[in-house]
N, C-alpha and C positions, 0 to 999 in steps of 0.2 A: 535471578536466584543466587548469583554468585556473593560468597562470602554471610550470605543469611545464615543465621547459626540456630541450629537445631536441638535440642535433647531428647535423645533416646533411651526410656525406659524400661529392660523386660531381661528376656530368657537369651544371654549373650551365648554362644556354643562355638566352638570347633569342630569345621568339618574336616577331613583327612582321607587321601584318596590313593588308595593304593592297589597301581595297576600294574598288570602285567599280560600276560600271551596265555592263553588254551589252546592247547595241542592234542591234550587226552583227558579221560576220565579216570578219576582214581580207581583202582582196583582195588580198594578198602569200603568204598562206598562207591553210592553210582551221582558223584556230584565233581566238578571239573575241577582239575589242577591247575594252577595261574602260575605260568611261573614270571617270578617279580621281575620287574624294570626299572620301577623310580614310586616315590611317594612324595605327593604332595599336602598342603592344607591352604583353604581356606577357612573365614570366617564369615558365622551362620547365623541365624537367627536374629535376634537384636543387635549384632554385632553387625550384619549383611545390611541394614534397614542404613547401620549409622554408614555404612559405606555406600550404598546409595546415593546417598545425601553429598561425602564429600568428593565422590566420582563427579555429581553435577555441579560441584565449584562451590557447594555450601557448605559450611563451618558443621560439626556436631561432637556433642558430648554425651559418651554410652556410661548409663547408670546399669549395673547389674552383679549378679552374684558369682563365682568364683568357687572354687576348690583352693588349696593351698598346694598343688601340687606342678607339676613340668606342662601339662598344658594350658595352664592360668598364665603361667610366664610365656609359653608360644602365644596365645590369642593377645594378652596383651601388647607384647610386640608387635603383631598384626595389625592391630587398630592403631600404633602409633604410625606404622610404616604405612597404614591407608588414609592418614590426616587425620585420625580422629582421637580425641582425649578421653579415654577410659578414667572411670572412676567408680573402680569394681570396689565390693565388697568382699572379702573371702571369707570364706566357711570353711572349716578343717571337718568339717562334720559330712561334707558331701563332696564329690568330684567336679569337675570343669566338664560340663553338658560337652560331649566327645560324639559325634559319629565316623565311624571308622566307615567308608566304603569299599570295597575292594570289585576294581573295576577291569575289564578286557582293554584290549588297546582301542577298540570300537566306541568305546564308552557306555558298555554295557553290563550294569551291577550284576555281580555273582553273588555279593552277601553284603549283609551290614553289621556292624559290633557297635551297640550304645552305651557308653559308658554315662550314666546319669543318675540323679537323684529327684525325683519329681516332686517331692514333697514342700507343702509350702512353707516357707521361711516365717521366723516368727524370735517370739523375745527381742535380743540385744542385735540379731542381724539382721530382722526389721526394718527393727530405730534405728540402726546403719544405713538402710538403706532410704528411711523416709527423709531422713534431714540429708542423705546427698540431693534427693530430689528437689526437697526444697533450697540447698544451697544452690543447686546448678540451675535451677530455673530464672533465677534473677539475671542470666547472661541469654536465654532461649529468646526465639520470637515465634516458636511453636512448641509443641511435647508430641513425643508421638510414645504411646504403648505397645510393643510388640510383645505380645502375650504365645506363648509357646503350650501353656500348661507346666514347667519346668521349676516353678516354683517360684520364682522373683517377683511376679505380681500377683499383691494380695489384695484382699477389698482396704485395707489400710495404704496400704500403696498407691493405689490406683485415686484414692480421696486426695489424699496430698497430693500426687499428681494435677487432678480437677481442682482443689482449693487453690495450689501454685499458678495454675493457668489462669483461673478467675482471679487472681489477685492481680497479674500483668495482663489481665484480656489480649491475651494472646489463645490460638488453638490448642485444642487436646484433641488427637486421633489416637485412634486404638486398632490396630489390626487384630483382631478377636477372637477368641478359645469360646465357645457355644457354652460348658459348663459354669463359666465366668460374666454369662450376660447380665446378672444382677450388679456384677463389679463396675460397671460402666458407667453408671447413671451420671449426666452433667456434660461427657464428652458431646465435642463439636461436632466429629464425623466419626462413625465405625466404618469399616472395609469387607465385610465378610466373605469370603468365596463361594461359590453356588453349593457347595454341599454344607457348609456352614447354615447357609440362609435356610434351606430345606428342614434342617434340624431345629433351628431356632423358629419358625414358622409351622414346621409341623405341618408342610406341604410338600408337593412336588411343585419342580421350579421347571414350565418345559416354555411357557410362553410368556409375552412382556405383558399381558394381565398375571399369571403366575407371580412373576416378579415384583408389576405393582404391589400387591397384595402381599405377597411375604416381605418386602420393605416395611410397608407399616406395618404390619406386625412387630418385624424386628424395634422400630425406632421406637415403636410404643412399648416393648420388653427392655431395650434398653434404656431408654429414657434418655436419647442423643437428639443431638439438632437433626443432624443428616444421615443416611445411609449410602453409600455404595460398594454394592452390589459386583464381583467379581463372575463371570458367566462364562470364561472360555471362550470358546470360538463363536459365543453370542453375544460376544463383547461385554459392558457394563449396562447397570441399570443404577440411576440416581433419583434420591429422592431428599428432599431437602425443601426448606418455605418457599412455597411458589413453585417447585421444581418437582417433574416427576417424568423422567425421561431416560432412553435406551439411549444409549454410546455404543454404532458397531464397532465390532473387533478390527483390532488394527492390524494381528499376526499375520503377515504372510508368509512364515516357515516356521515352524513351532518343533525343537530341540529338546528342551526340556524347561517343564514347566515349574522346578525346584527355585526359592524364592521369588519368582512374581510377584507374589504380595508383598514381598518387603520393599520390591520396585515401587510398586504402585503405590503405600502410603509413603513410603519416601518422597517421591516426588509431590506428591500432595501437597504434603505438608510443607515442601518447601515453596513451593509455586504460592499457596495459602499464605505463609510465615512473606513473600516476598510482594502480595499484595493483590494476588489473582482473586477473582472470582471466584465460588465453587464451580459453576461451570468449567471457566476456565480450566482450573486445577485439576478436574476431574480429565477434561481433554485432553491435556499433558500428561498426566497418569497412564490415559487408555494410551497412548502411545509407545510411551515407554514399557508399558507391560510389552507389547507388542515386538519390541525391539529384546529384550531378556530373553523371554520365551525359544527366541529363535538362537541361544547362546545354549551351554551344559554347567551343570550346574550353579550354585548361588551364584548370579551374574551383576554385575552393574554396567551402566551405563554410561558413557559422556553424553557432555553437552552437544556435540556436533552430529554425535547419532540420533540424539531426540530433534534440535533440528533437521536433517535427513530426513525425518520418519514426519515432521510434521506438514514439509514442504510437499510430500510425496503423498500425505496423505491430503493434502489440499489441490491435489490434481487429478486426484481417483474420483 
């Protein structure tokens, strides 16, 4: 997968983690006083998916939208210092997708501040953002959509996206927002996590008949080649031509399970983009998830941990 170059297009955010110590409760209210130590930031969302990707030694370029404000310039910096070439849009009209955490030294949330604007994008920051997709897709050997709900993918989007991928037959993946399953139609693989699937199938998901069944429903709503199926500690469930099978869980310590998903279609797609199999890909995915997991917050991965995870999981 090394040096396979990616495009990611969706809900790029700042995360921002600001910890300190509880010693008491306020006397103003009955909620705890933190008193500060340090603040940090990651980057979240689309921006976490393209870091994924050049954590495991692949190239990628993040399409999304922007505020005109001090956190556009921190997240941009962020994605250059983690390999990756931003190619924001900015909106004066809306903020840079912000989550503020504020966390104990344990790494246990006391509260969260979102500074965001949900609403989807349209007119001339759009068509900014359809023709970056179609200029940046001519360098890709996959697309991945990481869909937040946050506004940046539209059903217009999301076409340019599938027409650019169909024009280089290369992959389109979408890590998936449920109200947005009409936006998909064409993609190669969607990702959903098990509460995703349960909503979009309008089932309960507890067994791998469950899972068969709400698979095709999904694939058949959204009108994708493949499905997989995100389960937690029951692993994955794939379903794609010819393919309809459980991937157990790889976790053996689970931390926090804050971007997983952007673990797992990152690696997908690049394992895909570099010539895997879906199986395959899907295999390397459930590993990696499995390695994140056991991290705190938006995590990525190296190559040497996924090898790690994959030698260790071939002797279980």
């Amino acid at each position: 997968m090394a040096r396979t170059h990616i495009l990611v297009v969706g809900d790029a955010m700042l995360d921002k983690f600001i910890a300190g110590r509880v010693t008491r409760i306020s006397p103003e209210a009955p909620v705890p006083v933190v008193m500060f130590d340090h603040e940090t930031h990651r980057i979240g969302g689309a921006a976490n998916v393209a870091h994924n990707a050049t954590a495991l030694g692949g190239r990628a370029t993040l399409v999304g939208v922007t505020g005109r404000d001090e956190a556009a310039a921190t997240l941009a910096e962020a994605c250059r210092h983690a390999g990756i070439s931003p190619a924001f849009v900015s909106d004066a009209a809306r903020p840079t997708t912000t989550k503020v955490r504020i966390v104990t030294e344990r790494n246990q949330q006391v509260a969260r501040v979102d500074y965001e604007l949900d609403a989807e994008i349209a007119g001339e920051i759009e068509q900014k953002v359809v023709t970056a997709v179609e200029q940046q897709a001519d360098h890709a050997a996959a697309i991945v959509i990481s869909d937040y709900l946050k506004g940046s993918v539209t059903a217009r989007v999301m076409h340019a996206a599938v027409a650019a991928g169909r024009a280089r037959a290369v992959p389109v993946l979408v890590d998936p927002k449920i109200p947005h399953i009409d936006y998909y139609a064409g993609a190669a693989v969607i990702t959903p996590n098990h509460h995703e699937a349960e909503i979009a199938a309008n089932m309960r998901v507890r067994s791998d008949d469950d899972a068969r069944l709400a698979a095709r429903v999904i694939r058949e709503r959204a009108k994708c080649g493949a499905v997989l199926m995100t389960r937690g500690d029951q692993g994955m469930w794939l379903l794609g031509d010819g393919i309809e099978d459980a991937l157990p869980a790889s976790a053996r310590e689970v931390a926090d399970v804050t971007g997983a998903g952007d673990t797992v279609v990152a690696t997908l797609a690049l394992a895909l983009a570099a010539g895997a199999t879906l199986v395959e890909a899907a295999r390397l995915a459930n590993e990696a998830a499995g390695v994140s997991v056991a991290k705190f917050g938006p995590a990525v991965i190296t190559p040497a941990e996924l090898l790690r995870a994959v030698e260790i999981s071939a002797t279980t």
